[in-house]
C-alpha positions as CSV (number, residue, x, y, z in Angstrom):
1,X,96.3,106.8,56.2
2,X,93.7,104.4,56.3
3,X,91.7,103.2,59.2
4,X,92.1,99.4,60.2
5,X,88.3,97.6,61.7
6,X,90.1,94.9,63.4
7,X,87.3,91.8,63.2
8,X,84.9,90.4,65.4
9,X,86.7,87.5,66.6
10,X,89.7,89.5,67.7
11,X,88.0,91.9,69.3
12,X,85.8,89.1,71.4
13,X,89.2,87.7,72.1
14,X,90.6,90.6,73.4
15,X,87.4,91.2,75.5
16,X,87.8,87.8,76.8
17,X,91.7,88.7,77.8
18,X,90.3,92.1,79.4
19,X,87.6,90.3,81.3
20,X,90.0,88.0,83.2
21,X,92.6,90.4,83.9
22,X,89.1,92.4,85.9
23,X,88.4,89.3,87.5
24,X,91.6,88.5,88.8
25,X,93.0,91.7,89.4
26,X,91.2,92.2,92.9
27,X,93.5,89.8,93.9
28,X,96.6,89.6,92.7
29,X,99.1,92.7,91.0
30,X,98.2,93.1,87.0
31,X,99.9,94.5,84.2
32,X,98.8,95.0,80.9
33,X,100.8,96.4,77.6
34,X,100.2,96.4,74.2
35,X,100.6,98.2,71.1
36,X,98.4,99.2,68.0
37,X,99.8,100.4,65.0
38,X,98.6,100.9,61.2
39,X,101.0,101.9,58.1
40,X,101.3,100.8,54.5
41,X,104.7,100.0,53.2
42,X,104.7,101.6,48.9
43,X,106.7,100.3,46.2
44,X,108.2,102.2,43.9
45,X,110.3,100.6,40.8
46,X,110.7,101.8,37.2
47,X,108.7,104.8,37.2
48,X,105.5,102.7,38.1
49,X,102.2,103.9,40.0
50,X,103.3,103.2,43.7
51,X,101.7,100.1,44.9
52,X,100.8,99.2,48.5
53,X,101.9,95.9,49.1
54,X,101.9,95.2,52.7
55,X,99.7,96.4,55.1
56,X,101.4,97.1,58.7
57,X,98.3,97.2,60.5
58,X,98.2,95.2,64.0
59,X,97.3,95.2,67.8
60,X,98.7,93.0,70.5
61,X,97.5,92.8,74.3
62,X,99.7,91.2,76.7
63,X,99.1,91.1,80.7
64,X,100.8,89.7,83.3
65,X,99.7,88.6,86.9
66,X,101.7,87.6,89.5
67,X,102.1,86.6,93.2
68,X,104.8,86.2,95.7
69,X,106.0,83.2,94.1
70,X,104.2,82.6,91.0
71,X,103.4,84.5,87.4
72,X,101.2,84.2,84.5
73,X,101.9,85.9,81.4
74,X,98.6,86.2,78.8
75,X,100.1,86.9,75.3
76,X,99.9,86.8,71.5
77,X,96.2,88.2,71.3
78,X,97.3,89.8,68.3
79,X,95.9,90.1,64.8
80,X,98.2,91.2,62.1
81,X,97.2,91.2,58.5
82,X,93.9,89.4,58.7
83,X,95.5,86.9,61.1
84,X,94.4,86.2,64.6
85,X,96.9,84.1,66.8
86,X,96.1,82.3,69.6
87,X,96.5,83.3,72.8
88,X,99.0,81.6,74.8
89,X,99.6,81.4,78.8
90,X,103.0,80.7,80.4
91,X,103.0,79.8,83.7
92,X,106.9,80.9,85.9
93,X,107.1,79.3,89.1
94,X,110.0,80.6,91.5
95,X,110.8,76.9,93.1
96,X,112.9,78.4,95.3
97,X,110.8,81.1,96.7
98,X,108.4,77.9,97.6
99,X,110.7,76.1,99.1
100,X,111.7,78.6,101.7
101,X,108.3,79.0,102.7
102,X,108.6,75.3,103.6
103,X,111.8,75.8,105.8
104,X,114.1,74.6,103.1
105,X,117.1,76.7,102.7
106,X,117.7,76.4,98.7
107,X,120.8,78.9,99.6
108,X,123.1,80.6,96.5
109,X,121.0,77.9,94.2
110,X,117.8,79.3,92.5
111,X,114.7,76.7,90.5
112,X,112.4,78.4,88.1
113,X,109.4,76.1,86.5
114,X,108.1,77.5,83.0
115,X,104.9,75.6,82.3
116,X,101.8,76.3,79.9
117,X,102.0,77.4,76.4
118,X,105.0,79.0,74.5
119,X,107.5,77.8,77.0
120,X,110.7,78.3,75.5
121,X,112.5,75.5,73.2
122,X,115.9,77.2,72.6
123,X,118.7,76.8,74.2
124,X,120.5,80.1,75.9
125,X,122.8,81.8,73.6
126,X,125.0,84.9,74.1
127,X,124.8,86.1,70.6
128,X,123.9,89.7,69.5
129,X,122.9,89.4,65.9
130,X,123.4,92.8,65.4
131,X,122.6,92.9,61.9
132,X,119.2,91.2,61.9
133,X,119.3,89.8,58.2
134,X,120.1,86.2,56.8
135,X,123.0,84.6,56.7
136,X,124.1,86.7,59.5
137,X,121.1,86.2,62.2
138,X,121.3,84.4,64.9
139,X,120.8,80.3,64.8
140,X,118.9,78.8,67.5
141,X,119.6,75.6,68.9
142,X,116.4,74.3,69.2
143,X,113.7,71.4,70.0
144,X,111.5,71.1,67.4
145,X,108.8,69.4,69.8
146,X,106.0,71.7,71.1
147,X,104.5,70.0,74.1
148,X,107.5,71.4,76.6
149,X,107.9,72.1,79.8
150,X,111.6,73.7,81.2
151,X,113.4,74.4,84.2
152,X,115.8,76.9,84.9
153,X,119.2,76.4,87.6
154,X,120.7,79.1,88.5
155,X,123.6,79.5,90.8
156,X,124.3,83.6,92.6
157,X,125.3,85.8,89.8
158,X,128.0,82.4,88.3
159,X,125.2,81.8,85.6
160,X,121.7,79.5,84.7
161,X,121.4,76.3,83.5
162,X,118.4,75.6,81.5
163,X,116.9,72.1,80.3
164,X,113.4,71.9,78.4
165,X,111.6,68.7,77.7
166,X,108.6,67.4,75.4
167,X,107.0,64.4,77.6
168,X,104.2,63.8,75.3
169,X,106.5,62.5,72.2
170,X,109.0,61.3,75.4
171,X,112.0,62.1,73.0
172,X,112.7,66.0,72.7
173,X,114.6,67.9,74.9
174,X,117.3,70.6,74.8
175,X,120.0,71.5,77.4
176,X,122.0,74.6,77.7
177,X,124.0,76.4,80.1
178,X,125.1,80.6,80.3
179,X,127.9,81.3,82.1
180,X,129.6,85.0,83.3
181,X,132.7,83.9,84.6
182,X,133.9,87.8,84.7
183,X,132.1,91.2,84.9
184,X,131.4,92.1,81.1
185,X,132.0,88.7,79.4
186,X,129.4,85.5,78.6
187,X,129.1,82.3,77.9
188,X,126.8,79.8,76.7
189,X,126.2,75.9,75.6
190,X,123.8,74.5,74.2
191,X,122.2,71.0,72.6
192,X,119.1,69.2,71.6
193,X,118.7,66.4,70.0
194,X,115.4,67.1,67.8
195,X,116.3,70.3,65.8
196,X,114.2,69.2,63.0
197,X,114.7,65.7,63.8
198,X,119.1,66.2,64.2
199,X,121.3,66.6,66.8
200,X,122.2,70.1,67.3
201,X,125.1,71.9,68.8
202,X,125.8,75.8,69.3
203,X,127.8,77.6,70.8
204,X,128.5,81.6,71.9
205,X,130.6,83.9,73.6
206,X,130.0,88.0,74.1
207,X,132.5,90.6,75.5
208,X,132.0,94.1,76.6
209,X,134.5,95.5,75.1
210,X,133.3,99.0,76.4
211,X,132.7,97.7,80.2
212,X,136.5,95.6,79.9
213,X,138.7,98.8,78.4
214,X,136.2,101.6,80.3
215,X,135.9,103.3,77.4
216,X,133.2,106.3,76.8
217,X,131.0,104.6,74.2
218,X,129.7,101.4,73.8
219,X,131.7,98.9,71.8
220,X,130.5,95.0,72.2
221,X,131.3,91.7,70.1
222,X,129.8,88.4,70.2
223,X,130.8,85.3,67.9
224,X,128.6,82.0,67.9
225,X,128.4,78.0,66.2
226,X,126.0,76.1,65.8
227,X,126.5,72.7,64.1
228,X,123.8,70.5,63.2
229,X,125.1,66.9,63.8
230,X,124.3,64.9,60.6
231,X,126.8,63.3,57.9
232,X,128.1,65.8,56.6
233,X,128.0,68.3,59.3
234,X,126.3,71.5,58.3
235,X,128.1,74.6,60.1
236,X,127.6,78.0,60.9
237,X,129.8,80.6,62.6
238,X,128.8,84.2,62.7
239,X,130.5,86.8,64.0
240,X,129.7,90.4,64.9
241,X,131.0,93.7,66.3
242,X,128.8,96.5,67.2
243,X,129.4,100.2,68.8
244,X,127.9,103.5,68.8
245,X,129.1,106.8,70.1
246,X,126.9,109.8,70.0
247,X,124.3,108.6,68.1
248,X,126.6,107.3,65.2
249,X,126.3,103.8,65.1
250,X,128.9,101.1,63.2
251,X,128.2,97.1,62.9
252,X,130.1,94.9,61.4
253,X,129.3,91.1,61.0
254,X,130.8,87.8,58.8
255,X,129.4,84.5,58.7
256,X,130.5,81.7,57.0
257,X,129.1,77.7,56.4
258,X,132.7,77.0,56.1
259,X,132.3,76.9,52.3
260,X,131.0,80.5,51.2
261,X,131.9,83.5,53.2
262,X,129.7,86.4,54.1
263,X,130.9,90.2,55.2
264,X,128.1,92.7,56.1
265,X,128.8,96.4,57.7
266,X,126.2,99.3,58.7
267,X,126.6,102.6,59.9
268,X,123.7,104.6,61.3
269,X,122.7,108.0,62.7
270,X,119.9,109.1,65.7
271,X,119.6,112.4,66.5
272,X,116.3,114.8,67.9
273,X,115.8,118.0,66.4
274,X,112.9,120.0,67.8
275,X,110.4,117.1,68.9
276,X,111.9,114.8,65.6
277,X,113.4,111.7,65.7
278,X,115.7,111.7,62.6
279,X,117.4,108.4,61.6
280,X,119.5,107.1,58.6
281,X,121.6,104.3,57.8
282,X,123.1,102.7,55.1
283,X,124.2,98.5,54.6
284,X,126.2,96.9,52.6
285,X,126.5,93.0,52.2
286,X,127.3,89.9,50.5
287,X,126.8,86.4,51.0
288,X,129.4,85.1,49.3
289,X,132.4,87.4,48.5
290,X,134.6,85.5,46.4
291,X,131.4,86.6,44.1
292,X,131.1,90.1,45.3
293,X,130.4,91.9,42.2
294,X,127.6,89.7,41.4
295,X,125.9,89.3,44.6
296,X,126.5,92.8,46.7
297,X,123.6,94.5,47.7
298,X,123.2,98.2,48.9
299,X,120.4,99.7,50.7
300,X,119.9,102.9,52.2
301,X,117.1,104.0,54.9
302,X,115.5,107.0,56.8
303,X,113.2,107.9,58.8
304,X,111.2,110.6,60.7
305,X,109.0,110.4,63.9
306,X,107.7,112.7,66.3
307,X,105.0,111.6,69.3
308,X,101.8,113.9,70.0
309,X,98.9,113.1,72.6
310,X,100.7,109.6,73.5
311,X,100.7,108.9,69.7
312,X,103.7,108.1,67.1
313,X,103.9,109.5,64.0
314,X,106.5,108.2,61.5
315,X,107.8,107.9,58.5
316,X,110.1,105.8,56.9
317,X,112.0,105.6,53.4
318,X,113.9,102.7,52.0
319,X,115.7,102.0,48.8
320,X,117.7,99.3,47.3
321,X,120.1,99.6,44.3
322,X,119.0,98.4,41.7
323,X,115.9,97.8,43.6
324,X,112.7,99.4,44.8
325,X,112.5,102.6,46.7
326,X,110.1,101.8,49.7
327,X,107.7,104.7,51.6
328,X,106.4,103.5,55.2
329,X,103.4,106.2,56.6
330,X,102.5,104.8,59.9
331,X,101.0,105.5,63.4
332,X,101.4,103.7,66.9
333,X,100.0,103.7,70.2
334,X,101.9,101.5,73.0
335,X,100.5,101.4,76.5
C-alpha cells in the first residue's frame, strides 16, 4: 500500500480550516468530520502485468458551527488525485426561529435562508436511484446559474417548498415543492427554467411499501420524469424497486427516453463473520433491450473489510464479462 504526501497547498488549507474552527469554537458549538483514505484500483485484462490506473487517495475536512438560529457549514477542503477544491461556506438561517425572538408568531409555517457558496440549485426530488449507474440515475432538475441564493417553506410535517434564484444574471431560478400527504408515501415538483439554458420539468413519487403493508423487511419504490422543455421534448422516466431482507438485497430498475428501453436488476449479500465485513453482488443491464444480446453487460463484485485501532481495512474485487477483472487495496480513517 503506498503512502500518499498530500501537498503543501492542501495542507495550508486545511490549517487555515482548523485555525478558524479554534477561533470560533470558544464561542459557538463546533463539529468537525472528515475522512482520509488511500487505495489503488488494478487492472487485469488478457493475461497482462496488472496496471494501477487510478489512485483512490484523498482527504476531506468539513466543520460545522452553529448558534441558536444560525449555521455555517465549511466544506470541500478536499484533495483527491492531485486536485485541491475550494473550500466552500453555506450559510442556513432558521427565519423562523428569528422571527419569534421578535414577537412574531410564524405558527405551523417554518423559513429557512441558504446563503454563501454551494447553495443548492436542484429542485427536491423523491427519487431513490437505487442502482447508481447511467441511464438509470437520478436526473436533476436543475439551474445551471451559480450565483444562488434559496429559501426553503415548510408547513408542520405537510411538506417544504423550495425556490433558489441567481440575482447576478437576474434570470435563473428553480422552484420545487415535496409533499407527504400520508405516512410512508412522497411527493415532489419541480422546474427551472435554465437547465443548460431550457426549461426543465421533473417529476417523482416514493412509496414505502414496507411501512404501507407492515411487512418485516424493507421493500421501497420510487418512479420519476423529468422533461426538458425544448422542440422535440427530450424525456426521461426511471423507475425503480428496491428491498432487502437479512442482508440479501434485490434492485430492480427500467428507464426509458421513450424511444430505447433500459432494464437493470442486482442482488447483493452483507454479512459479518468474526470482525469481517463480507459483501457480494452481481448486475445485470442493458440500455436498450430490443438489442440485448449486443449490449448486456455483466459484472460481478466482492469485497472484504475489517476495522482495527479506528482504521478500515478493505478489499474489494471487480470483474466484468468480457471485461477487466478489477483489485481495490485500500485503507480509511473517518472522524
Amino acid at each position: 500500500m503506498e503512502i500518499y504526501v498530500m501537498k503543501k497547498k492542501f495542507v495550508l488549507t486545511l490549517a487555515l480550516v482548523l485555525m478558524v474552527a479554534v477561533t470560533l469554537s470558544a464561542a459557538t458549538p463546533l463539529e468537525v468530520s472528515g475522512k482520509v483514505s488511500a487505495g489503488y484500483t488494478f487492472e487485469f485484462g488478457d493475461g497482462a502485468t496488472p496496471s494501477a490506473v487510478a489512485n483512490s487517495g484523498q482527504a476531506t475536512v468539513n466543520a460545522t458551527f452553529s448558534g441558536d438560529a444560525w449555521k455555517v457549514e465549511l466544506k470541500n477542503a478536499e484533495y483527491k488525485g492531485g486536485k485541491q477544491d475550494k473550500v466552500t461556506a453555506l450559510l442556513t438561517i432558521d427565519l423562523g426561529k428569528t422571527l419569534a425572538a421578535e414577537g412574531v408568531d410564524m405558527g405551523d409555517v417554518s423559513l429557512t435562508l441558504h446563503a454563501g457558496t454551494k447553495v443548492g440549485q436542484a429542485a427536491p426530488t423523491v427519487f431513490a436511484g437505487a442502482l447508481d449507474a447511467d441511464p438509470w440515475k437520478k436526473k436533476e432538475v436543475k439551474m445551471t446559474a451559480g450565483n444562488n441564493f434559496g429559501l426553503t417553506i415548510g408547513y408542520a410535517k405537510l411538506g417544504t417548498l423550495y425556490v433558489s434564484y441567481d440575482p447576478v444574471g437576474g434570470k435563473s431560478f428553480v422552484i420545487g415543492a415535496k409533499l407527504a400527504p400520508v405516512d410512508g408515501v412522497q411527493a415532489a415538483l419541480g422546474f427551472t427554467n435554465d437547465q443548460g439554458g431550457q426549461n426543465a420539468l421533473g417529476v417523482s413519487a416514493a412509496a414505502d411499501i414496507a411501512k404501507l403493508a407492515d411487512l418485516d423487511f424493507t421493500l421501497k419504490t420510487t418512479v420519476e420524469y423529468v422533461a426538458v422543455l425544448t422542440d422535440p421534448v427530450g424525456n426521461n422516466l426511471v423507475f425503480d424497486v428496491a428491498g432487502s431482507y437479512e442482508g440479501i438485497g434485490l434492485a430492480v430498475a427500467y428507464q426509458t427516453d421513450f424511444d430505447k428501453h433500459g432494464v437493470a436488476a442486482n442482488v447483493s449479500y452483507e454479512t459479518e463473520i468474526e470482525g469481517f465485513g463480507i459483501t457480494a453482488g452481481a448486475t445485470i443491464s442493458s440500455v436498450d433491450v430490443s438489442n440485448f444480446g449486443k449490449n448486456y453487460k455483466l459484472e460481478f463484485e466482492a469485497g472484504v473489510s475489517k476495522v482495527m485501532s479506528g482504521v478500515t481495512y478493505a478489499l474489494d474485487l471487480g470483474y466484468k464479462l468480457k471485461g477487466l477483472f478489477t483489485v481495490t487495496p485500500s485503507v480509511t480513517i473517518s472522524f
